[in-house]
C-alpha positions in Angstrom: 36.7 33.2 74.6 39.8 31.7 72.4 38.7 30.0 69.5 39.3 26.3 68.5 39.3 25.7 65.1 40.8 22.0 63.4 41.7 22.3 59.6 42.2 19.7 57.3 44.6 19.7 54.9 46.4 22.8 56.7 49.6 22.5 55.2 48.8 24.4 51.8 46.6 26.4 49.3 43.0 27.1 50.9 43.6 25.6 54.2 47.0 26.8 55.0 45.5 30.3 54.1 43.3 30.0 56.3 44.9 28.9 59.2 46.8 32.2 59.2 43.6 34.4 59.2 42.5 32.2 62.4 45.9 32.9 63.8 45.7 36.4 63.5 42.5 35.7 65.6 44.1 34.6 68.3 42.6 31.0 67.9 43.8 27.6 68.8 44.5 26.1 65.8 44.5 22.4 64.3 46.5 22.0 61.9 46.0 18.7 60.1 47.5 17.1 57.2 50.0 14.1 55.6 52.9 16.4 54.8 54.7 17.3 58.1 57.2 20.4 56.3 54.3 22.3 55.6 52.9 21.7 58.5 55.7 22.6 60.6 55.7 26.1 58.5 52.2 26.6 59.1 52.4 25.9 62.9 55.1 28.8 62.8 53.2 31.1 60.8 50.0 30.9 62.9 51.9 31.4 66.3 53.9 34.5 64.8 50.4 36.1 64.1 49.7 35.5 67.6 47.3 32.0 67.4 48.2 28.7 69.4 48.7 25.5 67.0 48.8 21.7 67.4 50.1 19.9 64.5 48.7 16.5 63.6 50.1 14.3 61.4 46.9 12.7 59.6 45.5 11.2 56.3 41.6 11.8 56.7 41.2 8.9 54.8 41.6 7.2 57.6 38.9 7.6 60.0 41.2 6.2 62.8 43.8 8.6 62.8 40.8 11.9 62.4 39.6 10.6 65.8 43.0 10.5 67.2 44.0 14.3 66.2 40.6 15.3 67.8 41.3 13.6 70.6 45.0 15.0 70.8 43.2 18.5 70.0 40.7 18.3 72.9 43.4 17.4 75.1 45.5 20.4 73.9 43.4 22.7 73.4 39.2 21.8 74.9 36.1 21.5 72.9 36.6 21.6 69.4 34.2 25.2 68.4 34.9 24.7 64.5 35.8 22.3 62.4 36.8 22.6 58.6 37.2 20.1 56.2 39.7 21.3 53.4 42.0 17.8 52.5 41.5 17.0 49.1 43.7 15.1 46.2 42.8 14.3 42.4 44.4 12.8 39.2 44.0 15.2 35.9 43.1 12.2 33.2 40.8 11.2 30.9 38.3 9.0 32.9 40.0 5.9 31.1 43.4 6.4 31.7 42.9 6.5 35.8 43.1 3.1 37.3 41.1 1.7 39.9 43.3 2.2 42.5 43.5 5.7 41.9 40.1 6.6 41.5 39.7 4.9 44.8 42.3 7.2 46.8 41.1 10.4 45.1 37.5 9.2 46.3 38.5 8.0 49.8 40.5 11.7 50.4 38.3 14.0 48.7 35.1 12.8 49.8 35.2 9.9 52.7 38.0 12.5 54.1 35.3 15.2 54.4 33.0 12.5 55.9 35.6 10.9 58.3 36.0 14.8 59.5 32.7 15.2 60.2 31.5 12.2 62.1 34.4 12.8 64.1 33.4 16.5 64.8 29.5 15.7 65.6 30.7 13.1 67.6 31.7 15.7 70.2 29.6 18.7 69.2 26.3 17.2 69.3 26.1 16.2 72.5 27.5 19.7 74.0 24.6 21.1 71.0 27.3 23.5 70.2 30.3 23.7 67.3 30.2 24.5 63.5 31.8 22.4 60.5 32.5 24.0 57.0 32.8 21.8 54.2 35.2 23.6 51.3 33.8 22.9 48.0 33.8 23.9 44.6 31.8 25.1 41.3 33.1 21.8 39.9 30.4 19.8 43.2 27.5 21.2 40.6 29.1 21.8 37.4 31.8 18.9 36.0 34.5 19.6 34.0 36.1 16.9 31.7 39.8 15.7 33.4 38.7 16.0 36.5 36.1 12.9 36.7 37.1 11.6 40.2 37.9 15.1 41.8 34.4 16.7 40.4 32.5 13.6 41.5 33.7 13.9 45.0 32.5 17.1 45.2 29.3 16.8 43.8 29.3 13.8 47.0 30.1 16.5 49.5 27.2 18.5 47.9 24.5 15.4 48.5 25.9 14.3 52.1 26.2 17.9 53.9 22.4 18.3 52.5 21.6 15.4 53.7 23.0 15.6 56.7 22.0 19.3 57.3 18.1 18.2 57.2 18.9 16.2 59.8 20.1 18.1 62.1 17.4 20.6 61.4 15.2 18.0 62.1 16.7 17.3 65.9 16.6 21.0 66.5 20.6 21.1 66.6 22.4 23.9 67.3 25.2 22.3 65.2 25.7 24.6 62.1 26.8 22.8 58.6 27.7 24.8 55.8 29.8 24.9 52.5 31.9 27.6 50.7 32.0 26.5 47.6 35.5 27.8 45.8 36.4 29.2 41.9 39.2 28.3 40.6 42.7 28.8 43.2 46.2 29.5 42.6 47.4 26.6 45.0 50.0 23.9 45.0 48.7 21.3 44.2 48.8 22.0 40.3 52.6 21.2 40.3 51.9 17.7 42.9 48.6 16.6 41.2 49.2 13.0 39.6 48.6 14.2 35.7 48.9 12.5 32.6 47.9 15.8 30.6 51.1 16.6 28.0 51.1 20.3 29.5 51.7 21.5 33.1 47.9 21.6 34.7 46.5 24.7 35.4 43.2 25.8 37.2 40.5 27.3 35.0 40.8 30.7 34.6 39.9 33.1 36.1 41.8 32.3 39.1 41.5 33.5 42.7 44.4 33.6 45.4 44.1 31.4 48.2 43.5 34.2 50.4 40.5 34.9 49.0 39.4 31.5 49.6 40.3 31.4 53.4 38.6 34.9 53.7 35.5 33.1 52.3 35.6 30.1 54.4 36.1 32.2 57.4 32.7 34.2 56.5 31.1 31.6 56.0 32.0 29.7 59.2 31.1 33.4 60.9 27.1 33.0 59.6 26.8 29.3 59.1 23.2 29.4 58.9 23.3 29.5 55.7 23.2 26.3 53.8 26.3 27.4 51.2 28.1 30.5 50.1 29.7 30.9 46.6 32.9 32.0 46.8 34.0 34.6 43.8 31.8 36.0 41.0 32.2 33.1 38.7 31.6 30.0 41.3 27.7 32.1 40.9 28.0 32.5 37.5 28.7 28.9 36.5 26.2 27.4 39.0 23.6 29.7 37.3 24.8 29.0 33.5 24.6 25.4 34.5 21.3 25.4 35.5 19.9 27.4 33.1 21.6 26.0 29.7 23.3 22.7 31.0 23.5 21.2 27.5 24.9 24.4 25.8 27.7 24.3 28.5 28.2 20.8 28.2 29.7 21.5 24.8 31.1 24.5 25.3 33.6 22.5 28.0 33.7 19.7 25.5 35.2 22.2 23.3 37.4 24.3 25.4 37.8 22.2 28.3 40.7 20.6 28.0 42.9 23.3 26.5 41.8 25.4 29.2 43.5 23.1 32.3 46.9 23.3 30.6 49.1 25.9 30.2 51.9 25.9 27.6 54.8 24.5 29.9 56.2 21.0 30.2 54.4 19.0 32.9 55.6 18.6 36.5 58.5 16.1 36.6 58.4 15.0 40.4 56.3 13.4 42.2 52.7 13.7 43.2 51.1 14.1 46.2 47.9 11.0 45.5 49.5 8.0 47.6 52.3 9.9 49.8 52.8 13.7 50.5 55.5 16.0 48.7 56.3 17.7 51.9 58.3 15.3 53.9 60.4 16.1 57.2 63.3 17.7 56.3 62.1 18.3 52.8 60.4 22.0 51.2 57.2 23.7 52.1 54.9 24.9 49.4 53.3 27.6 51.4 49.5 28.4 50.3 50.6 29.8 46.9 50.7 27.9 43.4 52.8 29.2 40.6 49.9 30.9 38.9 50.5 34.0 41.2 51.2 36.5 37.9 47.6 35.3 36.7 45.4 35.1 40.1 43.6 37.7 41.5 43.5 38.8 45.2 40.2 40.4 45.2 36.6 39.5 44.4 32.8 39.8 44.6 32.7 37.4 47.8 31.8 40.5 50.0 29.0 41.3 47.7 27.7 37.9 47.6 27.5 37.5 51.0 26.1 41.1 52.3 23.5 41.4 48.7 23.5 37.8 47.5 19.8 38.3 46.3 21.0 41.0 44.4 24.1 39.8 43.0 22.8 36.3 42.0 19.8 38.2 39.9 22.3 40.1 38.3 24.3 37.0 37.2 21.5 35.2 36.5 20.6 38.0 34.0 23.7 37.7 32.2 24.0 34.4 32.1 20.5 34.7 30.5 21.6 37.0 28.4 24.7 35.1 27.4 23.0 32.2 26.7 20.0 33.5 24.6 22.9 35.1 22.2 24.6 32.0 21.9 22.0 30.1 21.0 21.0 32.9 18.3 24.1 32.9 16.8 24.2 28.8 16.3 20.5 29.4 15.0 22.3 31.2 12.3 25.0 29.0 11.7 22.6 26.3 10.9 20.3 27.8 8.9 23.1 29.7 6.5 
């Protein structure tokens, strides 16, 4: 039975990546998003790997216009079988030099998007008791980084709701599945459209992870969504554990390092960003899934491991991050008593 899938934010980095894997699937695929050239590309992409796509022109802010592509997708397509949120925006900034206005849009995409997504996907999955919904995430939804106040506080919003929401539907008996692959660290786009007021070009915090890797996680995870999250890469694990087992250490260790690490040592973008209007207009360029980082980013990780031995794997983290932790804190014990 062919597949319908709706992504979010299709057009680039973790969704567009994952479009393609669904294409190569044979699925009917969604593709949702402001930007209407990258859209266009991905629609190609997915019906040269031998998928069906619908695009849908759509700011998931907008709760209105979410219901409308699912109804065009429904009519198109039938049922809607999996939904996955992916849209996202964000302003690198110290938390005083974002306005109001923009902390409001990073807030309404990045987290009322996810939400708008998935009202609008319950809305016909739970009474056919059927359908799945994948929230993509990120390290940064449990442990914030400084620059990123309004994007990491979204997240950590994501985290609370699909809880939240999951005990409910466990609670009804549903057969609807919620889950969330929470991401490292991507070489996507949106480092050269993000709105920043850093005095370097941005840069995700290393190590970094091709967007392929990404998709391949949030296609496992919407394959066994019974599961209440999956951590996506090696170091997603690692800092979740490291946060929960020295939080205060690694709030100054980010204090310290955290703002050199989000900026290479190249001039800042120059056009425009993408927080109030998209960068792919008709007529204008596609940025594909890839960022520029592509020299730097790796297309392989422990995300097979995690999800086949994740007992295993997330003792072994936790013992190192134990282990790094205890000799930290010896070595400042020295410090301060020299």
């Amino acid at each position: 039975m062919t597949q319908t899938v709706v992504i979010t934010g299709a057009s680039a980095g973790i969704g567009r990546a994952t479009a393609r894997l669904y294409g190569k699937r044979g699925a009917n695929v969604v593709l949702l998003a402001r930007g209407r050239a990258g859209l266009d590309a991905a629609a190609k992409e997915v019906e040269s790997l031998g998928g069906r796509a619908l695009v849908q022109v759509a700011d998931t802010a907008d709760a209105q216009q979410v219901e409308a592509a699912a109804d065009a997708a429904e009519q198109t397509f039938g049922p809607i079988d999996l939904w996955i949120n992916c849209a996202f925006t964000s302003v690198f900034a110290p938390f005083e030099e974002i306005t109001a206005e923009e902390y409001d849009r990073v807030t309404h995409v990045t987290y009322l998007g996810f939400v708008n997504g998935t009202r609008t996907a319950l809305k016909r999955m739970l009474p056919r008791d059927r359908g799945t919904i994948v929230q993509v995430g990120s390290a940064l939804g449990e442990r914030a980084i400084p620059l990123q106040s309004a994007y990491c506080g979204a997240k950590h919003a994501i985290n609370g709701f699909t809880s939240s929401l999951r005990t409910e539907l466990l609670h009804r008996g549903s057969r609807v599945r919620v889950t969330i692959a929470q991401m490292p660290a991507v070489n996507t786009p949106q480092f050269s459209w993000v709105r920043s007021r850093l005095p370097k070009h941005p840069q995700p915090v290393p190590p970094i992870y091709q967007p392929e890797v990404a998709a391949r996680g949030v296609v496992h995870a919407a394959d066994h969504p019974g599961r209440k999250q999956y951590y996506i890469g090696a170091t997603t694990l690692a800092t979740v554990l490291a946060n929960r087992l020295v939080p205060a250490l690694l709030d100054r260790y980010l204090a310290r390092t955290g703002f050199d690490s989000q900026q290479t040592d190249q001039r800042p973008p120059t056009g425009e960003s993408n927080l109030f209007e998209p960068v792919d207009q008709p007529g204008g360029s596609d940025h594909g899934a890839h960022g520029v980082f592509d020299d730097s980013a790796h297309s392989r990780s422990l995300e097979a491991a995690l999800a086949r031995h994740p007992a295993a794997v997330a003792s072994a983290l936790a013992l190192g991050a134990a282990a790094t932790a205890k000799a930290a804190l010896s070595r400042r014990n020295r410090v301060s008593t020299s």
